[in-house]
Structures are given as structure tokens and as C-alpha cells.
C-alpha positions as CSV (number, residue, x, y, z in Angstrom):
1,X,69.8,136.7,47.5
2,X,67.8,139.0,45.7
3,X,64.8,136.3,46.0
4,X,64.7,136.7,49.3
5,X,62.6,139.8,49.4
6,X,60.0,138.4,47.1
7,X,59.0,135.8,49.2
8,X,55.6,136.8,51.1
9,X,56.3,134.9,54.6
10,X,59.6,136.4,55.2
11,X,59.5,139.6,57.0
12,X,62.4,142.8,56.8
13,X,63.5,141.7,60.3
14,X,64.3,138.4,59.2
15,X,65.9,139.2,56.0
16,X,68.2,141.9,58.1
17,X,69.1,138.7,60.1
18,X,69.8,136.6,56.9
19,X,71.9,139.0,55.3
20,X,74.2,140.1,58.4
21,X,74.8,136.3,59.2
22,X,75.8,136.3,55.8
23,X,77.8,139.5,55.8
24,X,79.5,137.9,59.7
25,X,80.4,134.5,58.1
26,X,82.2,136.2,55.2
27,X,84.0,138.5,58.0
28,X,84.7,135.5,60.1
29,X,86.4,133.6,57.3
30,X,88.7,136.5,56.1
31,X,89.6,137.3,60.2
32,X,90.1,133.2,61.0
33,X,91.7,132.5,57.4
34,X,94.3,135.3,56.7
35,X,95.3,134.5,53.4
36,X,91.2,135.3,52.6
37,X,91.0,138.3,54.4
38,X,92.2,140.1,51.3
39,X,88.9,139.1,49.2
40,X,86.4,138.8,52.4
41,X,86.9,142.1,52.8
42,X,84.9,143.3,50.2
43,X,82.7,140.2,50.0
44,X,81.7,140.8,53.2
45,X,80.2,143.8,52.2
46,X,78.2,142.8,49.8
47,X,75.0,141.6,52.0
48,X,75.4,144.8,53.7
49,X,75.2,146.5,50.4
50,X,72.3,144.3,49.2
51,X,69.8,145.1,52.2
52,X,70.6,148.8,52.2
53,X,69.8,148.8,48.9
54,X,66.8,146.8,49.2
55,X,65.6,148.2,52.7
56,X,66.9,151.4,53.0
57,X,69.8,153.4,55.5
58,X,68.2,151.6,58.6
59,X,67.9,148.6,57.7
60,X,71.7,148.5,56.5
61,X,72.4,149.9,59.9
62,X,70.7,147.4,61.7
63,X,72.3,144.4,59.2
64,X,76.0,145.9,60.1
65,X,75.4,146.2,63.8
66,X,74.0,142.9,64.1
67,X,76.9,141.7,61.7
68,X,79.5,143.2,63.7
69,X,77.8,141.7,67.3
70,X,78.0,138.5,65.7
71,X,81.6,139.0,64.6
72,X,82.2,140.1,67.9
73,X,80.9,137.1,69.6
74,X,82.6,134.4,67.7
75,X,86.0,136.1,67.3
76,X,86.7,139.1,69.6
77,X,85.1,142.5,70.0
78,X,88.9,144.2,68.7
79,X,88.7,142.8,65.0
80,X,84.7,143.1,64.5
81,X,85.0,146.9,66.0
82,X,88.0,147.6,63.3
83,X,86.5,145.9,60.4
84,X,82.9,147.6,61.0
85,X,84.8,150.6,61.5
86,X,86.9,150.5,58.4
87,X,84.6,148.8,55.9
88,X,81.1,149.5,57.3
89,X,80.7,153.2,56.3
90,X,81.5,152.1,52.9
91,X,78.6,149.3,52.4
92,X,75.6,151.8,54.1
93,X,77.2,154.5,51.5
94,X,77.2,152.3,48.6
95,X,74.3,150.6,49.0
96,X,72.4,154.0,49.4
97,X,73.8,155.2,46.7
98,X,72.6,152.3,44.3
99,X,69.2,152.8,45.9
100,X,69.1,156.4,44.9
101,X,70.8,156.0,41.0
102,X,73.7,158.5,42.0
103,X,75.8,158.7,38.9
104,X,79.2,156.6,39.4
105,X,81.5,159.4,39.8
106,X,79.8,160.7,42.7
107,X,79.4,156.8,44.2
108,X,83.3,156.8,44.0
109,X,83.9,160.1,45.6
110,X,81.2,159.3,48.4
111,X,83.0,155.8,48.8
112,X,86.7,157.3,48.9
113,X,85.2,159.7,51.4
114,X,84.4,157.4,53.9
115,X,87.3,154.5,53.3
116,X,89.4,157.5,53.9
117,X,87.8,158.4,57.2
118,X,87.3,154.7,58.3
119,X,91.0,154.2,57.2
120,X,92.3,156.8,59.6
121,X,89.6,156.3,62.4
122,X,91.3,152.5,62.4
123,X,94.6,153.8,62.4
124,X,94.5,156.4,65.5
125,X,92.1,153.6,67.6
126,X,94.6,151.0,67.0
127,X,97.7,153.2,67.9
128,X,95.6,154.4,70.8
129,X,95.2,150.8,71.9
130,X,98.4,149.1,71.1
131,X,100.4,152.2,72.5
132,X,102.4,152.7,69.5
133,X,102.7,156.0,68.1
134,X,104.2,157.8,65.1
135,X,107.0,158.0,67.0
136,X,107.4,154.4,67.3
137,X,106.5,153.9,63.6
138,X,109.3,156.3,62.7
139,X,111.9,154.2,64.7
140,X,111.2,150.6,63.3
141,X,111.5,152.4,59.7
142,X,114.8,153.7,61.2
143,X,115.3,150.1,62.6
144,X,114.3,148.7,59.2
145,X,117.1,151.3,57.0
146,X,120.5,149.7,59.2
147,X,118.6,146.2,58.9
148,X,118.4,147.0,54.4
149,X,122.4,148.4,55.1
150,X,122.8,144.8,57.3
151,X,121.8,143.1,54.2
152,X,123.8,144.6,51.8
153,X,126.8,143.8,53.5
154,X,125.7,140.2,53.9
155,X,125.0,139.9,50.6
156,X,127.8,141.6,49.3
157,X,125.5,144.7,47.4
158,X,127.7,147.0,49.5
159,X,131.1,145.8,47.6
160,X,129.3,146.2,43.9
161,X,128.0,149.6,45.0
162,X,131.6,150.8,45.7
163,X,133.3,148.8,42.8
164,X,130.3,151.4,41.2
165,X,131.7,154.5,42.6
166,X,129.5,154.5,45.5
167,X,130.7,154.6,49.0
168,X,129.4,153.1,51.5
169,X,128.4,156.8,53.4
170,X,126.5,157.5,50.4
171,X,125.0,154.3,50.2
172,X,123.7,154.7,53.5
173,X,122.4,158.3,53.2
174,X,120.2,156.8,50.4
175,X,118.7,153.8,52.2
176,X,118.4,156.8,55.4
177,X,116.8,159.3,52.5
178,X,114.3,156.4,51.3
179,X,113.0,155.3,54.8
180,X,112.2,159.3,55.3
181,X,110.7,159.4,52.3
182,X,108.5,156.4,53.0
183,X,107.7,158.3,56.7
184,X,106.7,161.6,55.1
185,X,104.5,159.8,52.7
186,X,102.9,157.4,55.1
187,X,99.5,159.4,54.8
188,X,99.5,159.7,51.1
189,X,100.1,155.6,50.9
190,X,97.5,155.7,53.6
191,X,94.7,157.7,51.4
192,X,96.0,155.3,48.2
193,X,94.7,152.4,50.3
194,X,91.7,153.9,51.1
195,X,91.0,154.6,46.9
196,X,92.0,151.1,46.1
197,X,89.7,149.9,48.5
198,X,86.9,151.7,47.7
199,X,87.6,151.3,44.1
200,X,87.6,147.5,44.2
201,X,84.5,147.2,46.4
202,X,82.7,149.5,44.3
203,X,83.6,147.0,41.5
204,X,83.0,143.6,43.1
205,X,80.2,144.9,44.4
206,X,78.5,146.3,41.0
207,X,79.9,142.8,39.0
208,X,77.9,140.6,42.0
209,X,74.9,142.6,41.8
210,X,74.4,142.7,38.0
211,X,74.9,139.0,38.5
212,X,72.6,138.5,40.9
213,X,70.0,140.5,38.2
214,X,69.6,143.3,40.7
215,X,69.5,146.6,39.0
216,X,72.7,149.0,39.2
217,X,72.6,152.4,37.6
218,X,74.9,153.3,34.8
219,X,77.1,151.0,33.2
220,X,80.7,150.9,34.4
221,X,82.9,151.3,30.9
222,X,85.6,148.5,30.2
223,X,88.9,149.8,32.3
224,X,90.8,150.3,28.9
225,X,88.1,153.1,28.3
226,X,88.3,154.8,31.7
227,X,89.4,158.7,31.6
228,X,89.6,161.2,34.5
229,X,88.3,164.7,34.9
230,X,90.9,167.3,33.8
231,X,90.1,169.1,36.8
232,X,92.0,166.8,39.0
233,X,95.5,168.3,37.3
234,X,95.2,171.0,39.9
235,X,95.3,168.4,43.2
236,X,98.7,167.4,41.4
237,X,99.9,171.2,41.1
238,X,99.2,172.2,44.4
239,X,100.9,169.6,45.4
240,X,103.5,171.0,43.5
241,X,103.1,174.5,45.0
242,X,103.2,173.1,48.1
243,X,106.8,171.4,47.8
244,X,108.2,174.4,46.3
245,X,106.7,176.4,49.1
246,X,107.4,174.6,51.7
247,X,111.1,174.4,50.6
248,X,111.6,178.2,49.8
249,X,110.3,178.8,53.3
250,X,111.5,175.8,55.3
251,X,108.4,174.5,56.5
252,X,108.5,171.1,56.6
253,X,104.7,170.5,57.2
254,X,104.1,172.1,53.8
255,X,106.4,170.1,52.3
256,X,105.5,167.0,53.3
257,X,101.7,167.6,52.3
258,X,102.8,168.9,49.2
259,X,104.5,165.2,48.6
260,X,101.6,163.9,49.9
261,X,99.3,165.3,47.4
262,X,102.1,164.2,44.7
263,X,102.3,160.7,45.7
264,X,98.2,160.2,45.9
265,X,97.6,162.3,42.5
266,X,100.5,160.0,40.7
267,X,98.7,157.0,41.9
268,X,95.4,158.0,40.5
269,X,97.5,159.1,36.8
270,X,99.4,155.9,37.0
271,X,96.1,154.1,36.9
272,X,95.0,155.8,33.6
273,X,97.9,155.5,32.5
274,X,98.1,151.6,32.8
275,X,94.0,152.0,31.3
276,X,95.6,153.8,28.2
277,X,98.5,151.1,27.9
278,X,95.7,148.1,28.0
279,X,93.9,150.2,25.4
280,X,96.9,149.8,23.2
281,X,97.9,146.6,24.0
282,X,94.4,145.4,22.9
283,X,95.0,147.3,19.6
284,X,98.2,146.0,18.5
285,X,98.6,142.9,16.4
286,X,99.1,139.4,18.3
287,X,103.0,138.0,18.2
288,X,105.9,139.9,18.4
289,X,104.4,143.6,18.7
290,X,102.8,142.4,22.1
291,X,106.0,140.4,23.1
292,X,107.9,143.8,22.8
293,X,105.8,145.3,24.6
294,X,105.8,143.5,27.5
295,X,109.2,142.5,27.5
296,X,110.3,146.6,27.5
297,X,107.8,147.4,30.3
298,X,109.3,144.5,32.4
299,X,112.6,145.3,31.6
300,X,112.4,149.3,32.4
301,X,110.1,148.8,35.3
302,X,110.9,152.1,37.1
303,X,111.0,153.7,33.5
304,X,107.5,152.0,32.7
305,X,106.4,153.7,36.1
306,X,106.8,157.1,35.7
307,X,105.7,156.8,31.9
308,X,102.3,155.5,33.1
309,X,101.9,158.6,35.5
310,X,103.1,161.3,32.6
311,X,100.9,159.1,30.1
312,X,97.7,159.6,32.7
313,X,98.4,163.2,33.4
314,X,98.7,164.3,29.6
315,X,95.7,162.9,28.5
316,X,93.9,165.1,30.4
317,X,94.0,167.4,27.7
318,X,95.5,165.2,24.9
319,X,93.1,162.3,24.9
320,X,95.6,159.2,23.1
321,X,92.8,157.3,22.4
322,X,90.6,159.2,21.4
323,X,93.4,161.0,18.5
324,X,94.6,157.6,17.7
325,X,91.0,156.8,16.4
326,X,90.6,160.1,14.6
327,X,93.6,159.3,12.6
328,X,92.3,155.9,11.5
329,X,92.5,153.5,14.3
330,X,89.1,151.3,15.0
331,X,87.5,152.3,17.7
332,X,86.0,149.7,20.4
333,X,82.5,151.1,20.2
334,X,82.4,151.2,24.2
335,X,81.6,154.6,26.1
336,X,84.6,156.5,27.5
């Protein structure tokens, strides 16, 4: 693709018609083929990303509204209006941000930014045209707590529970305490999306283009090397704050953005965490070392969990890694 701009006879309109056929084709096969959608959607990006990059803010503009016409045409106006509306911010912002050498921290936030806003954008346009509401979300996860309790009694989970010393009252006020848990964190799952998604694309997108020998600034380090900014232990403790709060005075709005902010900021420590665990998974010897490992983080799954988030929060200001080399361990001679 990146050829395309060398060649003397083709001119910026045409290459902005190249690239957002390319960028509807790849839409098209991820709205037509579901099981794709999962990878089209940030492939798709990726043209839009290239001829922002190359061409600037407008022509990216032009590429995605053309792309999204097109999309529009083939398919229907619904699915081209959300994906442009979800994804599209993200490609113009990434591909500007490549253009100008932004350092990668800053092309994350930027890209969170707007997958966050797209995300939610989506999210009210497609309650406002289906007609379904919070309220409406709330009852099917109400629906979806006596269909789990169905089960169990099906199943006969119900009987073990009470051979366990559970009842079957208490059993239900769990699966009822989960399914308001799950409501009350529906934005912070929401916003977790929206960081996986411009995580990955930011990824893709940087491994495609340093394939396609177009220049990217700085070099991403290898995951097992990635650390965060201490500074982000203070989203987790207001969060906190927030709970606490929000409990002491009974106001449930506080509380629930305090869990919120919890359930987003565990996310992001979880994911250093797992970084730190690949680190040491890559340092310890092949064989039976490796097999233990795995087998005890399959085994305690939930207990794995929570380790990773603890593991990702500490390091903040304990740095495993970076101790373990100081005491004698080799060190992978990448940049952290």
C-alpha cells in the first residue's frame, strides 16, 4: 500500500478512493461474516490509518466518509453509521498521531479517548433507535439471575449447594447480588472495551505498518517488558474513596462510580500483572518449573486473578523485574 503514493500518475483523490474501498471491503466482510467481525474491525482501520498518515486529517476524513457511504450502500446505512461511529475517530486519531511522531503513551491516551466516546456515542444511538433502555437492560439481567437459579435446579447445583450449607434463599441472593453487580458495573466493562479496543488497534496497526516498511515512531517494547506510570495508583484510590464515601453517606451514584473506577483500574493492573508473570515465565527453566506454573494458575483461576491485579498495582513502586535482575537474574536487554 505504501507504493501507492510513489507512483507519479496516481493522484490524492484517487489514492483516498483506493484506500476507503479497501478500508469498506474489510468492513463489509466483518458486518456479512460475523465470526470475522472480531479481526475486521481493526483491519478495517488500517487504510484509514495509512492515508491519514500519508495525506493528512482531510484526507483521512474524506477516505472514512467515502468508506462508510460505500458500506452504507452495500449493506445498510445502521451498521456503516455505528461502525464509522465507533471505530472511525480512532483511525483519523491514530493515523495523525503517527504523522506527527507523538510519543506512544500519548497515542494510547488519545486513542482510549475517542474509543471511549465512540463506544458510548454507539451505545445511546442504538438504545435510542432500538427503544431499549437501561431500564430494559436491567430487567433481562434480572430475567437472566431466575434463568442461572432455573439452571441450577435443573442441573441439580441447587442440591450440592445445600448438602454445602447453603440454602437455597442464600443461593439466590448471590446469583441476585452478582447480576447487580454486573448492572452497576456496566460502564466500567463498557470503558474496558473501549481500552482493549484501542489497545489492539493501536498494535495491529503499528505491527502492519512496520511491515509494510512505513515508518512508525518509537518502538513498542516486548509485552513482558511493559510497565505503567505510578501515577495511575490514584485513579484506583479514588475509586476507593469513592466506595467508602458513597457507603458512609448512602449515595448510591458515588458508589457505583467508585466501583466503576475499581473495576477499570483492576483491568489495566491485571494486565501488568499478566506482563510481569510472562516475564517470569520466560525466565524460568523449561520442564517441570513451567508445568507448575501453569498448572497452579489454571487450577486457582480466581486466585491467579486477583494476584495479577495486586502483582500490577505493587510494581508501581516495587518494580519485580527490575529487583530480580539486580540480584543476579539476566536481564532481556529490551527497554522497559
Amino acid at each position: 500500500m505504501s507504493d501507492i503514493q510513489e507512483r507519479p500518475g496516481t493522484s490524492r483523490v484517487a489514492r483516498t478512493a483506493i484506500f476507503a474501498a479497501l478500508a469498506a471491503v474489510l468492513g463489509l466482510a466483518g458486518i456479512y461474516i460475523p465470526p470475522l467481525s472480531v479481526l475486521t474491525s481493526f483491519l478495517w482501520l488500517l487504510p484509514l490509518i495509512v492515508i491519514t498518515l500519508k495525506e493528512g486529517l482531510r484526507g483521512g476524513l474524506l477516505s472514512l466518509t467515502a468508506a462508510a457511504v460505500l458500506i452504507g450502500l452495500v449493506a445498510s446505512p445502521l451498521p456503516a453509521l455505528f461502525l464509522t461511529l465507533e471505530y472511525g475517530g480512532l483511525a483519523l486519531v491514530y493515523g495523525m498521531a503517527f504523522r506527527r511522531g507523538y510519543p506512544l503513551h500519548r497515542v494510547l491516551v488519545a486513542g482510549v479517548a475517542v474509543a471511549v466516546a465512540g463506544t458510548i456515542l454507539v451505545f445511546l444511538l442504538s438504545m435510542a433507535v432500538t427503544g431499549v433502555g437501561f431500564g430494559e437492560i436491567t430487567r433481562q439481567l434480572d430475567d437472566m439471575s431466575r434463568w442461572t437459579m432455573d439452571v441450577y435446579e435443573q442441573t441439580g447445583l441447587t442440591d450440592l449447594m445445600v448438602e454445602r450449607g447453603i440454602s437455597r434463599e442464600e443461593l439466590a441472593d448471590m446469583v441476585d447480588s452478582m447480576a447487580a453487580l454486573a448492572i452497576s458495573i456496566l460502564p466500567g466493562i463498557v470503558l474496558i472495551g473501549s481500552v482493549f479496543t484501542a489497545l489492539m488497534a493501536l498494535l495491529i496497526s503499528r505491527a502492519i505498518l512496520e511491515r509494510l516498511k512505513i515508518p512508525v515512531p518509537e518502538k513498542l517494547p516486548p509485552f513482558s517488558r511493559w510497565r505503567l506510570d505510578w501515577r495511575l495508583i490514584w485513579g484506583f484510590m479514588l475509586g476507593l474513596v469513592l466506595i467508602l464515601a458513597g457507603g458512609s453517606l448512602e449515595l448510591e451514584l458515588v458508589s457505583i462510580a467508585g466501583r466503576n473506577l475499581v473495576t477499570v483500574f483492576a483491568f489495566i493492573f491485571g494486565v501488568a500483572g499478566f506482563s510481569i508473570m510472562v516475564y517470569f515465565w520466560q525466565k524460568a527453566p523449561r520442564g517441570i518449573v513451567r508445568i507448575l506454573m501453569l498448572v497452579i494458575g489454571v487450577a486457582y483461576f480466581q486466585i491467579t486473578l486477583y494476584l495479577l491485579v495486586f502483582t500490577g498495582m505493587f510494581d508501581l513502586f516495587f518494580d519485580y523485574r527490575r529487583r530480580y535482575e539486580n540480584i543476579g537474574g539476566k536481564s532481556d536487554g529490551s527497554n522497559s
